[in-house]
C-alpha positions in Angstrom: 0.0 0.0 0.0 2.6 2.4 1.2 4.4 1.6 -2.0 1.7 2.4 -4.5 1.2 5.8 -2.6 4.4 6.5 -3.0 4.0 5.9 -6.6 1.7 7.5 -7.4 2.8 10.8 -5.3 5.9 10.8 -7.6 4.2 11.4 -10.7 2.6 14.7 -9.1 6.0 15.8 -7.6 7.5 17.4 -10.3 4.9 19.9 -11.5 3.2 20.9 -8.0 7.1 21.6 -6.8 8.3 23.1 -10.4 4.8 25.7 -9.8 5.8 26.3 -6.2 9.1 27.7 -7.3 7.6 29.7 -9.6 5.0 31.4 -7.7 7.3 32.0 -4.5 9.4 33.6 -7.0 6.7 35.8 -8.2 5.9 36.4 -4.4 9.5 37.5 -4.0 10.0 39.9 -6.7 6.0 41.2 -5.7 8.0 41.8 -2.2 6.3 39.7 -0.1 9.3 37.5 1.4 7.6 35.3 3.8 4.8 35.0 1.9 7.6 33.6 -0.9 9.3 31.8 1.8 6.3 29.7 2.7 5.5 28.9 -0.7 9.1 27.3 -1.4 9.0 25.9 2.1 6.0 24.3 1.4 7.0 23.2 -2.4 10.2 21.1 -0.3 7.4 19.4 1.6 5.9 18.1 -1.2 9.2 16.3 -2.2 10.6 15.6 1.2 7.7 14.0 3.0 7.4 11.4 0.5 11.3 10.6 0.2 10.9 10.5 4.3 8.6 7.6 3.8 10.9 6.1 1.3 13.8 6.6 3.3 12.3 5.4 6.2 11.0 2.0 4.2 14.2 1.3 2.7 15.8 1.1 6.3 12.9 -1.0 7.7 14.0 -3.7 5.1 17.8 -2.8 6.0 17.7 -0.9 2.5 20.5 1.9 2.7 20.8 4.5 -0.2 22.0 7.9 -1.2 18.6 8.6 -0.9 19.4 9.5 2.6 22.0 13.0 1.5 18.9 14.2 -0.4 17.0 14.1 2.9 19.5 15.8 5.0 20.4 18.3 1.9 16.4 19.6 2.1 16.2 19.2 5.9 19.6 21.5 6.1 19.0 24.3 3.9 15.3 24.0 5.7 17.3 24.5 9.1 19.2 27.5 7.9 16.9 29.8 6.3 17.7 28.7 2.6 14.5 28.3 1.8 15.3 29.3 -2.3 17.7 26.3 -1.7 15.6 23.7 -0.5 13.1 24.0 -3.4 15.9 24.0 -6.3 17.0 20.6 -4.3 13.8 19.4 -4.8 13.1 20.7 -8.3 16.5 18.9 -9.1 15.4 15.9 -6.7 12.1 15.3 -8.7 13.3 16.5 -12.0 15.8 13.5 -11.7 13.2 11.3 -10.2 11.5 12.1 -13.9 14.1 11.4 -16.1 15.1 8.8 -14.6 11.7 7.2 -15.2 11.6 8.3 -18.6 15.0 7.1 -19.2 13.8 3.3 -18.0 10.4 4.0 -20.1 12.9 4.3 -23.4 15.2 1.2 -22.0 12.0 -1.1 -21.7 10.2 -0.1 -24.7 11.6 -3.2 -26.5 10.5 -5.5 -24.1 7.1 -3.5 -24.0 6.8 -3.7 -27.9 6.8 -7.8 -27.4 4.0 -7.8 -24.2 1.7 -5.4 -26.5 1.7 -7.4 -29.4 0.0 -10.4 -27.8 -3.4 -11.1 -29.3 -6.6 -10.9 -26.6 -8.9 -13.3 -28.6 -9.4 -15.7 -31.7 -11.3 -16.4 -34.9 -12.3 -19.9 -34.0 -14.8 -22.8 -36.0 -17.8 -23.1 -33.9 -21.1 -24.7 -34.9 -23.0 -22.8 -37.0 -20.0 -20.4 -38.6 -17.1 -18.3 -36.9 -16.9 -17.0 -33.0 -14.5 -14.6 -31.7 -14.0 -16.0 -27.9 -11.1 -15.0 -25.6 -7.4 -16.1 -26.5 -7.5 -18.0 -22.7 -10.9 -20.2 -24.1 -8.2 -22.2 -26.7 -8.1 -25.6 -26.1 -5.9 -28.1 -28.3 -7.2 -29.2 -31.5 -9.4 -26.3 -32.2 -9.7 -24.8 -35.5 -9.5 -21.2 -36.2 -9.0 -18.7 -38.8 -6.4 -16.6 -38.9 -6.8 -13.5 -40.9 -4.7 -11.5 -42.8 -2.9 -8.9 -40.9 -3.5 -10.9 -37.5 -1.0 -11.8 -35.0 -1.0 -15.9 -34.9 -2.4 -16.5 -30.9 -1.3 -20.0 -30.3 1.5 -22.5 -31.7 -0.2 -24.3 -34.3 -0.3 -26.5 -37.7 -0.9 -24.5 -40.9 -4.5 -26.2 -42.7 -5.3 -26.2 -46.0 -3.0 -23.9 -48.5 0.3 -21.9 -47.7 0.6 -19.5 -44.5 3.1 -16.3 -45.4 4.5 -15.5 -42.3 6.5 -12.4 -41.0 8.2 -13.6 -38.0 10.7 -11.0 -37.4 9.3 -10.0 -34.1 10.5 -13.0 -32.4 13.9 -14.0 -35.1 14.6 -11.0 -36.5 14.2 -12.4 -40.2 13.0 -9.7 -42.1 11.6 -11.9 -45.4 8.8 -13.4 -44.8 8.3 -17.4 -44.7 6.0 -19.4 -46.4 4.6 -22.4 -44.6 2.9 -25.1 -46.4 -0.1 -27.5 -44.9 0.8 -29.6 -42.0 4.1 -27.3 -41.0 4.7 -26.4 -37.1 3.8 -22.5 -37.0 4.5 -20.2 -33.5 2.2 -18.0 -32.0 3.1 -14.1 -31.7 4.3 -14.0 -35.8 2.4 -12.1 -37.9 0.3 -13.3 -41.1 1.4 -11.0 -43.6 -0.6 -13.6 -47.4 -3.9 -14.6 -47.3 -6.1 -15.7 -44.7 -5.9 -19.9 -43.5 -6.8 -22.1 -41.0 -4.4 -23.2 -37.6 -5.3 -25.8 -35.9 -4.2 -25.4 -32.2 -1.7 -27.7 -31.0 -1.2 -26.1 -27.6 -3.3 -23.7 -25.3 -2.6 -20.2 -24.8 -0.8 -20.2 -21.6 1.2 -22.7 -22.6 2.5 -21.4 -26.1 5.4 -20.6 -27.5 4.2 -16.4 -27.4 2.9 -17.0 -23.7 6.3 -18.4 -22.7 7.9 -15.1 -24.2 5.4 -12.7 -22.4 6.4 -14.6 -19.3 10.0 -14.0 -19.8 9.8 -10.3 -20.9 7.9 -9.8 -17.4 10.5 -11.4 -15.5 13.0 -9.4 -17.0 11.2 -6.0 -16.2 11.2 -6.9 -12.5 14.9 -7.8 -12.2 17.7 -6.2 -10.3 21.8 -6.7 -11.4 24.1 -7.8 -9.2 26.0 -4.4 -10.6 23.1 -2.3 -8.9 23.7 -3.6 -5.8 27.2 -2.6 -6.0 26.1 0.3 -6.4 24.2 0.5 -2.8 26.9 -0.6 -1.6 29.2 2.2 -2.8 26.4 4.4 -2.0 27.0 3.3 2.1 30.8 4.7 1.4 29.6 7.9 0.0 27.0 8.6 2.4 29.6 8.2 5.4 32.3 10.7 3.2 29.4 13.4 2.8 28.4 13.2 6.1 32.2 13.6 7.0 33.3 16.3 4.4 29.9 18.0 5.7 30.9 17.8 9.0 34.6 18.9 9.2 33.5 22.0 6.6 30.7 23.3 9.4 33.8 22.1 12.0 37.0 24.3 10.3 34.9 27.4 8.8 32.2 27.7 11.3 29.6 27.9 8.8 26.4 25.7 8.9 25.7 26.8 5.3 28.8 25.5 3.8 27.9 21.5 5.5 24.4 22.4 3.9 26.4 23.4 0.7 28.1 19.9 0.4 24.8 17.9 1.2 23.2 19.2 -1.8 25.7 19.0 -4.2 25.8 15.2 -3.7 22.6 15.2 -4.4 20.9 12.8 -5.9 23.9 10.7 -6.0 24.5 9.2 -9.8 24.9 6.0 -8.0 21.0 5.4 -8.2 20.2 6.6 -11.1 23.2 5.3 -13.7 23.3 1.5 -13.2 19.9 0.4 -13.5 19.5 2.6 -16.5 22.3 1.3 -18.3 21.2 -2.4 -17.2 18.0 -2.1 -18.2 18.9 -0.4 -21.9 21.3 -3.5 -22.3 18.3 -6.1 -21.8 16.2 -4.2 -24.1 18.7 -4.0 -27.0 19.4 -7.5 -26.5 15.3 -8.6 -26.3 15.6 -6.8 -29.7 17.8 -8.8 -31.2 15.6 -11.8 -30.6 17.5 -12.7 -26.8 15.3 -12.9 -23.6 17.6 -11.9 -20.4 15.7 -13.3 -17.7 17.0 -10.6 -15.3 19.5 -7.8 -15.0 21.8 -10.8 -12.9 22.2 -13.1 -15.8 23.0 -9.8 -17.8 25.6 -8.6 -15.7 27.3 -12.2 -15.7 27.0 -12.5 -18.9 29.3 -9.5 -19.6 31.8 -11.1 -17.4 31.8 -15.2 -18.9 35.2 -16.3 -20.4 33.9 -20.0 -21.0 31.4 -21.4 -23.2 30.1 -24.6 -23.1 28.1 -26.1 -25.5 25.5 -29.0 -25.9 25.7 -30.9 -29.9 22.4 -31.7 -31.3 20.1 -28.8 -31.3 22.5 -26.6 -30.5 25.4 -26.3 -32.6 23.7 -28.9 -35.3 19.9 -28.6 -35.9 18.8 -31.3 -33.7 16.6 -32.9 -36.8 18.3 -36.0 -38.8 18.9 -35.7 -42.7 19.7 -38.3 -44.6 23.3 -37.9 -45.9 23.4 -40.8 -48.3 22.1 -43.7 -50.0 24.0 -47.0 -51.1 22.2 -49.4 -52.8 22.3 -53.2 -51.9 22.2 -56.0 -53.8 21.5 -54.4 -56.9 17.8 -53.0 -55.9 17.5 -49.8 -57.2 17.9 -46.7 -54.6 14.9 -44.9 -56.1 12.7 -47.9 -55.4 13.9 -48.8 -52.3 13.7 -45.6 -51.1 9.9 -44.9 -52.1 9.1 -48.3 -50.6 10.7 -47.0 -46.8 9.7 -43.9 -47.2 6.1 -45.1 -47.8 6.0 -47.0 -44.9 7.8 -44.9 -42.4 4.5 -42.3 -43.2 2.9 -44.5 -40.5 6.4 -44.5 -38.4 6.8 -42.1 -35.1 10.9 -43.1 -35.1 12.9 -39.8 -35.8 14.6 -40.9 -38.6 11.3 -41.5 -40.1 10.4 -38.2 -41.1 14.5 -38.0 -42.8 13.0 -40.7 -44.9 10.0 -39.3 -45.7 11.7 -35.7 -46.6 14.3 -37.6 -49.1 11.7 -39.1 -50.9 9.9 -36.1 -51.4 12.5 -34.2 -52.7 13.2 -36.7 -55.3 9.5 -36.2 -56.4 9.5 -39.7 -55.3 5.0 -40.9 -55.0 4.6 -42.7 -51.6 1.7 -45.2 -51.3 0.2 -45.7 -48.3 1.0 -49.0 -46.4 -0.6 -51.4 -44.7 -0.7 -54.5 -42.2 2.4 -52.0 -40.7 3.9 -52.5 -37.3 6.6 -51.0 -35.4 8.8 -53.1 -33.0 10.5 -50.2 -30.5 14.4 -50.5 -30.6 14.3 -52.6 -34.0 12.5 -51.0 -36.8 8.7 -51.1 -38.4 7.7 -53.7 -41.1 4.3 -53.7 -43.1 2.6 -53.9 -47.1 3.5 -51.4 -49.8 2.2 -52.1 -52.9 2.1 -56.2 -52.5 5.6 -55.9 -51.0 6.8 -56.7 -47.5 9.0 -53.8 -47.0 11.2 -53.7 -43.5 12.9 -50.8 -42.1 15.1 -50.3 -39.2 18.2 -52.5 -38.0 20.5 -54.7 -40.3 19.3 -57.6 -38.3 15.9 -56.5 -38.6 15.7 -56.1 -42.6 17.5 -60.0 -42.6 21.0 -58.4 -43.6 23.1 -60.6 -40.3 26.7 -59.6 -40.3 27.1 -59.8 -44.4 30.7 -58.1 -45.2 28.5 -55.7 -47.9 26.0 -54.5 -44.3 29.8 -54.2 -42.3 31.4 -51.7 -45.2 28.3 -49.6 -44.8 28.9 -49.5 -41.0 32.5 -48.8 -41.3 31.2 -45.9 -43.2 28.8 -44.4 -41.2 31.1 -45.4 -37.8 34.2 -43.1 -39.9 31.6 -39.9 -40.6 29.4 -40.2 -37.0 26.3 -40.9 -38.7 23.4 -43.5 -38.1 22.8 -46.0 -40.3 18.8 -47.2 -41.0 18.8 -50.5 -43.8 15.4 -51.2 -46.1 14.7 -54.9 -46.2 12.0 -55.7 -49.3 10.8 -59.1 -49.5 12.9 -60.3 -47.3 16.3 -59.2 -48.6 18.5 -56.1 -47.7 17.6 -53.5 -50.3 19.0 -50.5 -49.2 21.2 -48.3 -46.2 20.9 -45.0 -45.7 23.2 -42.7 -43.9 21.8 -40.1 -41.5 23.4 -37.2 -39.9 22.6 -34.1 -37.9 23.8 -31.3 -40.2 25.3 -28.7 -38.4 24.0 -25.4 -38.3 24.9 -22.8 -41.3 26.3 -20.0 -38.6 28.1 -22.3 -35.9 31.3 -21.5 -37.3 31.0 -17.7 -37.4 29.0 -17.4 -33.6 32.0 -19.4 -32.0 34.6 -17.2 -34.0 32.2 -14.3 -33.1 32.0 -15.4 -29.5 35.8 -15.5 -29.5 36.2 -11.9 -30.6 33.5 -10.6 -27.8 36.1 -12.4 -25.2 34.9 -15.7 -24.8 38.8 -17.7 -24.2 37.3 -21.2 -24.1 35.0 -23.0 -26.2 34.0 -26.8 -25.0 31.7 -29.3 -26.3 29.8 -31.5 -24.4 27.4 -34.3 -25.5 26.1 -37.6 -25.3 26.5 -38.2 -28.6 29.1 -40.9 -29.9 32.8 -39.8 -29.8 33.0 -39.9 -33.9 30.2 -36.8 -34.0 31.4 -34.7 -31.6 34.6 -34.6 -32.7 33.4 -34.1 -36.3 31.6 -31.1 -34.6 34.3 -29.7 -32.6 36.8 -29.6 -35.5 34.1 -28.0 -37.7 33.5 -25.0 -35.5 36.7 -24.7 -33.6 36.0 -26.1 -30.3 39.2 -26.5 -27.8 37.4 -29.5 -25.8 35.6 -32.4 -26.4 33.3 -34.7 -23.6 31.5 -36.8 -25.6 28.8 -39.9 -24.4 28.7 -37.9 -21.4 25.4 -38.3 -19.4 23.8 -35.4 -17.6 25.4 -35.8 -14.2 29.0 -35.5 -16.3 28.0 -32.3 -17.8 26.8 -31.3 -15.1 30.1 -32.1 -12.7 32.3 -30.6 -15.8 29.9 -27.3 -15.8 31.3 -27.1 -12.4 34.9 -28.0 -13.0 34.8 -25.4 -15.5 33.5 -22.5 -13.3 36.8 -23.0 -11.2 38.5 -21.6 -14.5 36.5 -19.2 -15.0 32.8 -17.5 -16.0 31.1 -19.6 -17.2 28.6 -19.5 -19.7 26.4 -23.1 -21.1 24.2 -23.6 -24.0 21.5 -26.4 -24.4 18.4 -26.7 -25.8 17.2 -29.9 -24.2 15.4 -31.0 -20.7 19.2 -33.0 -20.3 21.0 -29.7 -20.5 18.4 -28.7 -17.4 20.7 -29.5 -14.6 24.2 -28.2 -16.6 22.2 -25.0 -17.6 21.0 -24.2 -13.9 24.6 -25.2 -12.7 26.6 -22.3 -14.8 27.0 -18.7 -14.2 24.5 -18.0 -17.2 22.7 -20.8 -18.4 21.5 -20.2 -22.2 18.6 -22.0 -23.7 17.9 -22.3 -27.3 14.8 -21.7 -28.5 11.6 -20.7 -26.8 9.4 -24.1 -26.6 6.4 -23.4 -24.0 7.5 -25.0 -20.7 10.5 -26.5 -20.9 13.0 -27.3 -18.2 16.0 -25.8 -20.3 14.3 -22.4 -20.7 13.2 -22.4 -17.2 16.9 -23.2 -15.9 18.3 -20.7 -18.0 18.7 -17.2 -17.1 19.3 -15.8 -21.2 16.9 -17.5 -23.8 17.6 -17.2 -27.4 14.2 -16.7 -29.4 15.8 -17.7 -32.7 17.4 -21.0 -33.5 20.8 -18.8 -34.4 23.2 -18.9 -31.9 25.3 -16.1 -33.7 23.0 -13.8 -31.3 24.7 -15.1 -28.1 27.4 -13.4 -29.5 25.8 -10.4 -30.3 24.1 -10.6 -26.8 27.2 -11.2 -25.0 29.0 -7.9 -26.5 25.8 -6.1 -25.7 26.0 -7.2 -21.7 29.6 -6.0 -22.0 29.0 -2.3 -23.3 26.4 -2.4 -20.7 28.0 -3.5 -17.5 30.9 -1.1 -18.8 28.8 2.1 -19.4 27.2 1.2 -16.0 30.4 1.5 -14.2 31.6 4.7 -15.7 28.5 6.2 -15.0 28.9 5.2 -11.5 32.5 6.3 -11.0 32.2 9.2 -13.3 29.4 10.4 -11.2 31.0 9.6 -8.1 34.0 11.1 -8.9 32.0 14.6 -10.3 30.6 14.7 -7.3 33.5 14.5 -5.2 35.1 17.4 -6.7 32.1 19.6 -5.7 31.6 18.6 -3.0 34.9 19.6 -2.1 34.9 22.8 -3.8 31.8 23.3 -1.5 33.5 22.5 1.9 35.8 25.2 0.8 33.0 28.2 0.1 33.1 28.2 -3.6 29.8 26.6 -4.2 26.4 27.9 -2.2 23.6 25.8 -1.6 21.8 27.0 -4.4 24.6 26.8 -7.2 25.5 23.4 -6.3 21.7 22.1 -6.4 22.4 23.3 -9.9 25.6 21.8 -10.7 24.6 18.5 -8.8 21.5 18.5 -11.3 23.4 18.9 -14.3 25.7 16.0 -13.3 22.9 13.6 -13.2 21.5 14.6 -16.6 25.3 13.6 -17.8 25.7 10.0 -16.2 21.9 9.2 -17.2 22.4 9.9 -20.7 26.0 8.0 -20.6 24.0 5.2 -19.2 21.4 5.1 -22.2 24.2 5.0 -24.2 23.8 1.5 -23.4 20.8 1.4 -26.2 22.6 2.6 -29.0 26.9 2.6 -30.5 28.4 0.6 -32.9 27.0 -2.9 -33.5 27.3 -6.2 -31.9 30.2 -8.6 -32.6 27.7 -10.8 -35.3 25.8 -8.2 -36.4 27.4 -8.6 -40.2 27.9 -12.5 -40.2 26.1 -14.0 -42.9 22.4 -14.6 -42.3 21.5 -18.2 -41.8 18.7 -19.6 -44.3 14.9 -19.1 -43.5 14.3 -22.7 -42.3 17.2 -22.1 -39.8 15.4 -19.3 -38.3 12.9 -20.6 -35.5 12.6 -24.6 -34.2 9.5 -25.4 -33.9 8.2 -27.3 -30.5 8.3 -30.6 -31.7 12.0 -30.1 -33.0 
């Protein structure tokens, strides 16, 4: 309660003290001095009762700030008749109070742009035509229409036709995508073609858009690590004032010139610079499509010198592609490859849908099978146009230990990549060759990472020792813990933070524990309600991880604009504050000067939003179906 009174009362502060100067000045120059008097007396109460109150709540919940000078500044020039004083300090006090507030208003207005643009209800297929219900009233498997122009409310499968998407809100592409029927579709990207139809494969609280909202709030309500520093410096300077105060009313007799060094350290720049400057650093990075969970993770961030990284999903794209084809016993590959791809249609194995995919882009036409069944851990077998097609293992498809099934093992075994065989009628018929392609900018973020000061770049996976390393060499890594479980990632995570900041990325609910363990954990991709996004404090919204490198230069500028705000400020302030001590600056002039040195470390601090661009910022752009993963991916 006290809090929201206080709130409000500082949105009134400014105008009802800035008038109060004003008409005790008119009051003067009409003559009447204790009329004018009064009037800027009571223009002082207006800002000093409430900063009492603050004052006073701050230390009931052993909060000390700089807060505290302002009070004795007013209170001082109060006590000693500088009553012209006492209202310029709180003009000045207020007047900051406002920019600063309007400084955080631009710093947020990123993350404000992303909570605004969620949708409040739905087009959705209801008996007897269309009904436009609440977004919270979507279930799963509901229909609905979404119109051109119209912000997609839940994560969804495309119907019927093609679905032009703009999804640079949440990836920063700025071409649109085209989706065709049955594709994986997010909520919070616009429509930008033709109307179509989504069907709802999630609820709103729990997609993809919802998960983002959620985020964004968190990071609105956070406070760094580097702010608290500042309190804590603020405890220092409070004691010096105090001091310098003390010894200049001690040595030159003169209550005035204490009163003098109070209000030019007034409002300190301590309170005002580094959350600015945090705060403008989160919402440049949300802009480039990266969530920072708080102004903590940010702050860490800016100082990590190690990166881990998970494999699949992370620095390879998580989804199997078949890499090759190598026909057996003299079946043709074309054949074959219709045959397993027509019977894998019916197959939930994720290589199934790498099958499916090569046959389609080989114009390949897939029947539809029957009499199918799927044996877990062995393969599915089943009826394509009269012939018994098998799929899965070499012992499976009939192919035993044959020295043409061990070459193709060899093979895959040499390159890391899985091997899947096609049995037809009751021969081996074909292998294929699967591998997890690695993404088209993991090269450039861990080179980028390495200019924006990352010193150490380690894999870690679960993966087989062939594919990691494959992986390593490709993008540079210096380590390599492959077929590592989740306990050893998570035991090297904390071997590594002995070295160092440390920074891991994952994607997956076995990256959970690793991601929680490290100084910053980073998630890839925002997938509802996962355990990796919720143990990670920074979340990438777009399946590039060439913005971790753009977010991690970002948390540097900030954290170092914070801190020379703080000792620019400090050391501004110092300077006066002496000059005051020695009777070269009145009360008046140095409510002025203290004033003016606030406006300067405040707009330092949003400096933070803007200058130069990030370390990836001209890498090349990875291609469109790079840009988001969907849920299921």
């Amino acid at each position: 309660m006290l809090k929201s009174l206080l709130a409000r009362a500082r949105t009134l502060q400014f105008p009802v003290v800035a008038v109060g100067l004003l008409v005790g000045g008119g009051l003067r120059l009409g003559g009447l001095t204790d009329a004018a008097n009064a009037t800027w007396a009571a223009a002082t109460a207006v800002s000093l009762l409430p900063l009492t109150a603050g004052v006073v709540r701050d230390l009931f919940h052993s909060r000390f700030g700089v807060d505290v000078i302002a009070l004795l500044a007013m209170a001082g020039a109060l006590a000693v008749g500088e009553f012209l004083a006492a209202a310029v300090i709180a003009l000045m006090m207020t007047g900051g109070q406002a920019l600063e507030a309007y400084a955080n208003r631009r710093a947020r207005s990123e993350l404000r742009n992303l909570v605004s643009r969620a949708p409040r209800t739905v087009h959705r297929y209801e008996a007897g035509g269309l009904a436009s219900p609440p977004l919270d009233s979507v279930q799963i498997g509901d229909r609905l229409l979404i119109k051109s122009g119209e912000i997609l409310p839940v994560d969804g499968v495309v119907g019927p036709g093609t679905a032009v998407l703009d999804e640079s809100a949440l990836t920063g592409e700025a071409v649109p995508v085209q989706h065709r029927e049955g594709d994986h579709v997010m909520s919070g990207v616009l429509n930008v073609g033709p109307a179509f139809d989504l069907h709802a494969v999630a609820s709103a609280e729990s997609s993809t858009y919802a998960s983002l909202v959620r985020l964004v709030r968190d990071a609105q309500a956070s406070k760094a690590p580097i702010v608290r520093l500042a309190d804590r410096f603020s405890l220092v300077f409070f004691v010096l004032t105090v001091a310098l105060a003390g010894a200049a009313w001690l040595l030159s007799g003169s209550a005035e010139r204490a009163v003098a060094v109070l209000v030019v350290a007034t409002p300190c720049p301590l309170i005002l610079a580094a959350p600015v400057a945090i705060v403008a650093g989160m919402s440049r990075a949300a802009a480039r499509g990266v969530v920072v969970k708080n102004g903590g993770a940010l702050e860490t961030l800016a100082r990590a010198r190690i990166a881990l990284f998970d494999k699949t999903g992370t620095l390879t794209l998580g989804s199997p592609e078949v890499d090759q084809l190598i026909g057996l016993d003299g079946v043709p590959v074309a054949d074959a490859l219709r045959l397993a791809a027509s019977l894998d249609q019916v197959s939930v194995h994720v290589f199934a849908g790498a099958i499916v995919a090569a046959a389609r882009e080989r114009d390949l036409r897939l029947s539809f099978p029957t009499d199918s069944a799927e044996t877990a851990g062995a393969g599915i077998e089943g009826t394509v146009d009269g012939h018994r097609v098998t799929v899965g293992s070499s012992s499976w498809v009939g192919g035993g230990a044959s020295a043409e099934i061990e070459r193709v093992k060899a093979i895959a075994a040499r390159a890391g990549q899985s091997n899947v065989f096609v049995g037809i009628d009751g021969r081996p018929a074909l292998a294929l060759l699967l591998a997890d392609p690695l993404r088209a900018d993991s090269r450039e973020a861990v080179s980028a990472l390495r200019r924006a000061g990352i010193d150490e770049v380690e894999l870690l996976t679960g993966d087989r020792r062939e594919a990691a390393e494959r992986v390593a060499a490709a993008v540079g890594a210096d380590r390599v813990l492959a077929e590592c479980s989740p306990d050893q990632k998570l035991a090297e995570v904390r071997a590594a933070r002995g070295r160092g900041t440390t920074l891991m990325v994952g994607d997956g609910i076995n990256d959970a524990p690793a991601l929680a363990a490290a100084d910053v954990g980073v998630a890839i991709g925002v997938r509802g309600e996962t355990a990796s996004s919720d143990a990670a404090g920074v979340v990438l919204l777009v399946d590039r991880i060439q913005r971790l490198a753009d977010a991690l230069w970002i948390a540097r500028r900030a954290r170092a604009i914070a801190l020379q705000s703080i000792f620019a400020g400090m050391g501004l302030s110092a300077v006066a504050m002496i000059a005051a001590a020695l009777g070269y600056i009145p009360p008046l002039g140095g409510a002025l000067l203290q004033e003016f040195i606030d406006v300067l470390v405040i707009l330092n601090a949003l400096r933070a939003l803007t200058g130069g661009e990030p370390a990836g910022a001209h890498s090349p752009a990875a291609p469109a179906q790079d840009v988001v993963k969907s849920p299921a991916g």
